[in-house]
Residue frames relative to the residue before (quaternion, step in Angstrom):
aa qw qx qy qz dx dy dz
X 1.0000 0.0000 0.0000 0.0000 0.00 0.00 0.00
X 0.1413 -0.7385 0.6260 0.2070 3.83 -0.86 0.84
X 0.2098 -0.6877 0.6948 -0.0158 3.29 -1.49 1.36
X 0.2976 -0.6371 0.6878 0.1804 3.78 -1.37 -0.30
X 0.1631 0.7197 -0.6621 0.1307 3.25 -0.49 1.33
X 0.8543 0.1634 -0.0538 0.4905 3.49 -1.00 1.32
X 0.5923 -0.5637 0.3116 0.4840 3.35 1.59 0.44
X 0.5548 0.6376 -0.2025 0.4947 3.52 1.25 -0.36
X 0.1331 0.7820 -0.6014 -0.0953 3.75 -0.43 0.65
X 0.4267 -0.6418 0.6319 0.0827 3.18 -2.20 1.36
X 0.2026 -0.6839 0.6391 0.2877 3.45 -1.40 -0.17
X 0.2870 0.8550 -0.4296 -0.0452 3.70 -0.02 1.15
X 0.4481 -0.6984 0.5332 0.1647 3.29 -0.86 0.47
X 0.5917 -0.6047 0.4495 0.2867 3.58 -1.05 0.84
X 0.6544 0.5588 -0.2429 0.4478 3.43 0.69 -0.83
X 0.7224 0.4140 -0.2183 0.5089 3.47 1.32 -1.28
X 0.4908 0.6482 -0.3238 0.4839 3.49 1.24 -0.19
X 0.3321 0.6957 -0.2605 0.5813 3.22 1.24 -1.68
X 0.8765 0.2564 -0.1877 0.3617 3.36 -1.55 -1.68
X 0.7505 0.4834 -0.2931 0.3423 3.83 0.30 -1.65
X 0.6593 0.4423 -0.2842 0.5375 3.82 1.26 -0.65
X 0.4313 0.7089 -0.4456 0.3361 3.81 0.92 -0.73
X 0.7669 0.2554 -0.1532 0.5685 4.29 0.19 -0.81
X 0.6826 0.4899 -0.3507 0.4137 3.80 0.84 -0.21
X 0.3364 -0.7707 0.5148 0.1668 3.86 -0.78 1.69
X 0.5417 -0.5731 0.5310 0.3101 3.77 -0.70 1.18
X 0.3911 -0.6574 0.6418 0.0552 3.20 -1.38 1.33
X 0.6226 -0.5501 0.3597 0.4248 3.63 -0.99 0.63
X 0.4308 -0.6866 0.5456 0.2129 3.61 -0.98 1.26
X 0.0655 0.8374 -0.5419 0.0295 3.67 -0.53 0.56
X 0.7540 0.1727 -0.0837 0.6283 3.49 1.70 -0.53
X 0.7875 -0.2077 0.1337 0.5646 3.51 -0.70 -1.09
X 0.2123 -0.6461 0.7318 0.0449 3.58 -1.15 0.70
X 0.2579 -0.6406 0.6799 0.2466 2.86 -2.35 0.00
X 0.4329 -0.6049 0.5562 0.3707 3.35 -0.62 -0.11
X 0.2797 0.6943 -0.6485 0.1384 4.31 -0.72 0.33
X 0.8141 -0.1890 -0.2226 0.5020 3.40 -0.75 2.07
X 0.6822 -0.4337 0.1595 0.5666 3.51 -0.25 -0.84
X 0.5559 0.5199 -0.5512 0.3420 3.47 0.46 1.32
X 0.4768 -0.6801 0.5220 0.1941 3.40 -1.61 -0.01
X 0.0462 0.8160 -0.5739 0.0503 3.97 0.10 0.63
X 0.4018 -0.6868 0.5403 0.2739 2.89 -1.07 1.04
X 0.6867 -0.4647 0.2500 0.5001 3.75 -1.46 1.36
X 0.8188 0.3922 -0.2862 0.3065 3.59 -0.28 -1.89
X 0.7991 0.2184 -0.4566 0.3245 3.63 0.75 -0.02
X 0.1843 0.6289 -0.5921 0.4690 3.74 1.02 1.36
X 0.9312 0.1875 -0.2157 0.2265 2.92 -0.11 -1.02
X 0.3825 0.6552 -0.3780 0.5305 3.16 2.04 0.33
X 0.7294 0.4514 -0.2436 0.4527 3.50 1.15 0.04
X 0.7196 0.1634 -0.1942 0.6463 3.23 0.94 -0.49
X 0.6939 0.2972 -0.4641 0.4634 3.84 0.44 1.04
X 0.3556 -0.7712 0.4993 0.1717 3.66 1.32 -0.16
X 0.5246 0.5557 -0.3967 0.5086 3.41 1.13 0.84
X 0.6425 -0.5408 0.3555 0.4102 3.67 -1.59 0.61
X 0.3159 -0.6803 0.5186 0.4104 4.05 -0.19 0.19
X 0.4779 0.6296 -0.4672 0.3961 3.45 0.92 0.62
X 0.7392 0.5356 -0.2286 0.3383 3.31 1.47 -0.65
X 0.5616 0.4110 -0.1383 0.7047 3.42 2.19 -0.75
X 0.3879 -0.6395 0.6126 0.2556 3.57 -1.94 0.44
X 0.7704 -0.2428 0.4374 0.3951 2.87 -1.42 -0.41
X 0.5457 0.7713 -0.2102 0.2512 2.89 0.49 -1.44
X 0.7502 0.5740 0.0124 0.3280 2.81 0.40 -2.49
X 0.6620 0.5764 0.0465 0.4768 2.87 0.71 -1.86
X 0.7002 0.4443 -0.2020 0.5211 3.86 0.81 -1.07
X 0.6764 0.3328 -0.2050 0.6242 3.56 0.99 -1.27
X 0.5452 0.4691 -0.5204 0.4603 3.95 0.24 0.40
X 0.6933 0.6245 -0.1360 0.3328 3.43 0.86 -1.52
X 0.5782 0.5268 -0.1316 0.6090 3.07 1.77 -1.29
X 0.7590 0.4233 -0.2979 0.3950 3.51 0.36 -0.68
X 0.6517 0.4306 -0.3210 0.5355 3.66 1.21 -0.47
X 0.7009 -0.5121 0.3328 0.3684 4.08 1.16 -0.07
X 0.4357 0.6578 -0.3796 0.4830 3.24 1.78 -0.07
X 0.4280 -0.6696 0.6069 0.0080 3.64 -1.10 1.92
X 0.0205 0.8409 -0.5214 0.1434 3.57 -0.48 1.62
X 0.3327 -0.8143 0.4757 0.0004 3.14 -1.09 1.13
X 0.1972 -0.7542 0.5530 0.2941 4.00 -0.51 0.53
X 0.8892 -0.0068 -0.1467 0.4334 3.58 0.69 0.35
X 0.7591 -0.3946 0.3699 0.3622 3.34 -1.17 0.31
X 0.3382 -0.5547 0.6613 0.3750 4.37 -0.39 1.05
X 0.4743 0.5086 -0.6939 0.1869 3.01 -2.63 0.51
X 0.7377 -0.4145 0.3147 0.4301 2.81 -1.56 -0.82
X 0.6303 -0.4541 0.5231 0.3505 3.74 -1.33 1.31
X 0.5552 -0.5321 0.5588 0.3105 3.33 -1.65 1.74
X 0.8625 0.2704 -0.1203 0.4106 3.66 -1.35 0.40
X 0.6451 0.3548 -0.4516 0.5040 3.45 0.78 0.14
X 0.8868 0.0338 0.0061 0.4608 3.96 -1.77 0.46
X 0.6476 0.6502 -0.1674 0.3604 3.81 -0.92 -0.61
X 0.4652 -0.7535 0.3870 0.2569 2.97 -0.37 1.44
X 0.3475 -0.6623 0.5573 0.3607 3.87 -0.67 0.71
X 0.7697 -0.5328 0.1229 0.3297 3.24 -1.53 0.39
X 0.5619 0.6329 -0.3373 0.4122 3.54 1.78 -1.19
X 0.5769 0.7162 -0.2753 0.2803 3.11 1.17 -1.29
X 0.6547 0.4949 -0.2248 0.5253 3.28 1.12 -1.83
X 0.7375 0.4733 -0.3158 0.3638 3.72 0.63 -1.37
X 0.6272 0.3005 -0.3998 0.5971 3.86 0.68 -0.87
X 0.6375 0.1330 -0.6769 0.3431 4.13 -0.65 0.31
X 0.5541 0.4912 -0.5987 0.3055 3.76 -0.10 -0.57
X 0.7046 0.4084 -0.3411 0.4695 4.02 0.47 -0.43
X 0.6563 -0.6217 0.3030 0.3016 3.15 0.93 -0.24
X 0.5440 0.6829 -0.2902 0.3918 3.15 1.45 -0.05
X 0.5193 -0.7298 0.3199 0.3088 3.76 -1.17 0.33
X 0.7136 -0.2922 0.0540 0.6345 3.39 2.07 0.41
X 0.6000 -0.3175 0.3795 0.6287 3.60 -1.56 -0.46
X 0.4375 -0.6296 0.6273 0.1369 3.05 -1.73 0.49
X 0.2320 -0.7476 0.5397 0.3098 3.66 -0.45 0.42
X 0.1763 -0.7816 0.5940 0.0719 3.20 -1.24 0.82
């Protein structure tokens, strides 16, 4: 399938996607991801792999609607718990990991 990523256009192919992601260890999901065999990668470093370009040059965007089109199952965020519901918030998590008893008011 030919796509345009970054102004740039590829011919890829599920299968070659498949192969190019197959030796590469999923980077911490923090935003959108794809789903290829039975891992999860976050978009920008897909398509830093199978376009060999800075993920500074391509969006999301790009990359999602390429991914989609070849059968690849995409996500806008990381599973868990819903933003704002239960769960420590982030300071929280960071001042017990240091050891502390929370944010301090100031």
């Amino acid at each position: 399938m030919r796509c345009v990523i970054a102004r740039y256009p590829f011919d890829l192919t599920r299968t070659g996607v498949l192969a190019s992601m197959k030796a590469v260890r999923p980077e911490l999901v923090t935003g959108a991801s794809v789903t290829i065999g039975r891992r999860r990668y976050p978009v920008k470093q897909v398509g830093q792999v199978i376009t060999r370009q800075d993920p500074r040059d391509f969006t999301v965007g790009e990359v999602v609607r390429a991914m989609t089109r070849l059968g690849f199952t995409c996500h806008d965020r990381p599973e868990g718990a819903p933003v704002g519901e239960g769960g420590p918030t982030l300071l929280q998590t960071a001042s017990a990991l240091l050891g502390g008893d929370g944010p301090v008011a100031v």
